[in-house]
C-alpha positions in Angstrom: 16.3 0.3 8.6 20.1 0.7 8.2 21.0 4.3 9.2 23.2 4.6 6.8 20.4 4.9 4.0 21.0 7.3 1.2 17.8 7.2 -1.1 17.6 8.3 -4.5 14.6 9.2 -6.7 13.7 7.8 -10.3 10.9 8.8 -12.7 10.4 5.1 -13.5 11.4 1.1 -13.1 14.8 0.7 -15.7 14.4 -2.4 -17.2 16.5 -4.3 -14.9 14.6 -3.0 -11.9 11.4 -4.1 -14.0 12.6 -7.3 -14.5 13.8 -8.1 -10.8 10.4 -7.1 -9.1 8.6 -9.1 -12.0 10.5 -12.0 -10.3 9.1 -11.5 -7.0 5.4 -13.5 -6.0 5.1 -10.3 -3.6 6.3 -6.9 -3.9 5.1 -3.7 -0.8 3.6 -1.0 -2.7 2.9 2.7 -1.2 2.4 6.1 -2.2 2.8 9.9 -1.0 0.1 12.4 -1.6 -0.6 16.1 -1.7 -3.4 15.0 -0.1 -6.7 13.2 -0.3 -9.4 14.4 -2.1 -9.6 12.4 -5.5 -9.6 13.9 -8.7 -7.8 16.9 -7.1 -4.7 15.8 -5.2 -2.1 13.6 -6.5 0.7 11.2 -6.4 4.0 13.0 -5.4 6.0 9.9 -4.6 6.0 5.8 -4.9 7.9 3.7 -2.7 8.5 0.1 -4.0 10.1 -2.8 -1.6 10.7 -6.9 -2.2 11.6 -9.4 0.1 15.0 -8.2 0.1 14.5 -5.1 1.1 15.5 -3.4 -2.1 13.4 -0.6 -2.1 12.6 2.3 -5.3 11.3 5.8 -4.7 9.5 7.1 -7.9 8.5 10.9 -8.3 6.3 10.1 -11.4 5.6 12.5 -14.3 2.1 13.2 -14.4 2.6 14.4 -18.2 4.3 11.1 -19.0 3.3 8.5 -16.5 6.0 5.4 -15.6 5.8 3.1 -18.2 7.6 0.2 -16.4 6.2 1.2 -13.4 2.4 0.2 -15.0 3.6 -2.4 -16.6 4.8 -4.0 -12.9 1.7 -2.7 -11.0 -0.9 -4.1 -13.9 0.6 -7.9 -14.0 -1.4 -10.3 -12.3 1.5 -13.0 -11.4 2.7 -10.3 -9.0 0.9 -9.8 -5.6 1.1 -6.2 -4.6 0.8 -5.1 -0.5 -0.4 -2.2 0.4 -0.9 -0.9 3.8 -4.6 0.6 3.2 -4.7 -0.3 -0.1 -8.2 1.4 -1.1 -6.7 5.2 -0.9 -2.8 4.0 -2.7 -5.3 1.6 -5.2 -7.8 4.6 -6.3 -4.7 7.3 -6.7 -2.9 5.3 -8.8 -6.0 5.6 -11.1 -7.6 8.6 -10.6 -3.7 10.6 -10.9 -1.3 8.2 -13.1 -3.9 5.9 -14.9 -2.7 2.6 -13.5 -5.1 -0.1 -12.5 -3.7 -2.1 -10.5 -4.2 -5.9 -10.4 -3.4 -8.4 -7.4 -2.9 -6.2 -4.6 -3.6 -7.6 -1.0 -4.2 -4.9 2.1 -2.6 -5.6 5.2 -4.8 -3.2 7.5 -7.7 -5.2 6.1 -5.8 -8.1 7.1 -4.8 -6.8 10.7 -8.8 -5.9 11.0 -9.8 -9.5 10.4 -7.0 -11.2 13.1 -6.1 -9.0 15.5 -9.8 -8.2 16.6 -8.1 -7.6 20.4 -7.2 -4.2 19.7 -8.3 -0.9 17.7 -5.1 0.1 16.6 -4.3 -1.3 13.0 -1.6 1.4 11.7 1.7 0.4 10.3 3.4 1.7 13.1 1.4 -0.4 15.8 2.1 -3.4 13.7 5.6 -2.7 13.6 6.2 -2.4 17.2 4.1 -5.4 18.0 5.0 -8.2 15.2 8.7 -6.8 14.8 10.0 -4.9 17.5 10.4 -1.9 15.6 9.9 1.6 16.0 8.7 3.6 13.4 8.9 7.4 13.5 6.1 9.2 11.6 7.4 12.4 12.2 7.2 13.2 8.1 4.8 11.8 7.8 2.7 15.2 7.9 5.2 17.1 5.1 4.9 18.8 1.7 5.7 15.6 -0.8 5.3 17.6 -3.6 8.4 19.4 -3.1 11.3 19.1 -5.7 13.5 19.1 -2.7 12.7 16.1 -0.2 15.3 15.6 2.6 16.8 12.3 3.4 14.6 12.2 6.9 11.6 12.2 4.2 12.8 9.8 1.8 13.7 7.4 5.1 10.2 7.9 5.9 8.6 6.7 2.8 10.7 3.9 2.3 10.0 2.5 5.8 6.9 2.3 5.1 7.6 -0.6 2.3 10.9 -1.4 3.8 9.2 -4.1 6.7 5.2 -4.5 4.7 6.3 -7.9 3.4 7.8 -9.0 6.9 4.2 -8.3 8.4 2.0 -9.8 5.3 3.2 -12.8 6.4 3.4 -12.5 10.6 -0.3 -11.7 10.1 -1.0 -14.5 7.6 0.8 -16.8 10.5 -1.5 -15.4 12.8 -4.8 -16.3 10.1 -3.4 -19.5 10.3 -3.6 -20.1 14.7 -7.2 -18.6 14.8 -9.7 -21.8 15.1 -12.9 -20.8 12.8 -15.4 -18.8 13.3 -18.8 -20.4 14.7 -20.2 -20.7 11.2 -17.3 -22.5 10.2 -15.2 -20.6 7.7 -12.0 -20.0 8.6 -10.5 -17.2 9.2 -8.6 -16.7 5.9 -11.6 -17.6 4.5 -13.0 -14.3 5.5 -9.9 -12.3 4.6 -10.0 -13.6 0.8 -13.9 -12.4 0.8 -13.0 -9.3 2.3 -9.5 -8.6 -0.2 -12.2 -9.6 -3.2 -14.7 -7.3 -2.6 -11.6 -4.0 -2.9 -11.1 -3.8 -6.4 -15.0 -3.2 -6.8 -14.7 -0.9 -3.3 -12.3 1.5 -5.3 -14.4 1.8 -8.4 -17.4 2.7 -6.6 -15.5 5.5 -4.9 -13.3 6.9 -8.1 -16.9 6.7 -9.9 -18.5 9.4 -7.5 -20.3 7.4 -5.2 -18.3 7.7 -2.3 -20.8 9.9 0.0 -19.3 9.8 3.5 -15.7 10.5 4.9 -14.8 13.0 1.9 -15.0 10.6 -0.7 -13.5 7.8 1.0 -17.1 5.9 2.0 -20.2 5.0 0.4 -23.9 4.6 1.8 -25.0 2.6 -1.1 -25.1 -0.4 0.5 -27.3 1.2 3.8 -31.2 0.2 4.4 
């Protein structure tokens, strides 16, 4: 990221923002949070990236949530990235009221192909697909401040500012793996596994999510 980077903050999409990530077959999606428990904590900040590397940085008004901003996040033509997807995916509903449709994980993804290692966090991914170094030095910082420095705003939008770049480096890799013994392939598995989030986060925003503060279930254990 250009270290020249001076970040702004909007309460929403303008139209012509709307329009231009409408355009897009993929956009990187991620959020800040006061922290994680659900139906307590909420969204403090949204970063938005395309394949250009255009990214948005939304502080959204909880009293009037970002109209554009839904609209983007609720169409189905656009696939949405997210980096964990299941915590970003259930704030967006439990705090703003935006369900979002066609979203894709890329730590499922990384879970799938790169089962030669343990560590599946953006930064890893960045350092071994990219070259890239990632500071996550904010990463640990009060987002719900009105007053975010530059450093923090750098932070967030690193974290959409390369997602697209590594959807599709792990995708390559999908592609390389032979199948598995019972012969589906190994993108095979990942669509099973993207399918089954959507019902994942309503289970969890609906109360069942028994283990890990909210964030696992035991409904499906013997």
């Amino acid at each position: 990221m250009s270290q020249n980077s001076n970040f702004q903050i909007v309460e929403d999409l303008n139209d012509q923002q709307l329009i231009a990530y409408t355009s897009k077959q993929l956009i990187a999606v991620d959020t800040e949070l006061h922290g994680l428990k659900m139906n307590r904590d909420n969204i403090c900040l949204i970063q938005l990236g395309d394949d250009a590397r255009n990214v948005t940085l939304i502080r959204p008004n909880l009293e009037r949530p970002p109209k554009n901003l839904k609209i983007l996040l609720e169409d189905p033509s656009v696939r949405k990235l997210f980096h964990f997807a299941l915590t970003d995916v259930a704030f967006f509903a439990t705090s703003i009221g935006i369900v979002v449709e066609n979203f894709r994980c890329t730590k499922v993804m990384s879970k799938i192909v790169r089962t030669y290692t343990d560590s599946h966090g953006l930064k890893n991914l960045c350092e071994e697909m990219l070259g890239i170094e990632l500071s996550k030095q904010q990463q640990q910082t009060n987002w719900a401040s009105p007053d975010l420095t530059q450093k923090q705003l750098e932070y967030a939008a690193s974290d959409v500012y390369y997602l697209i770049e590594i959807y599709y480096q792990l995708e390559k890799m999908m592609t390389y793996r032979p199948p598995l013994p019972s012969g589906k392939s190994i993108h095979e598995i990942n669509e099973i596994a993207q399918k089954i989030l959507p019902g994942l986060v309503q289970i969890l925003i609906n109360g069942y999510g028994d283990l890990d503060q909210g964030w696992e279930t035991s409904l499906f254990a013997h």
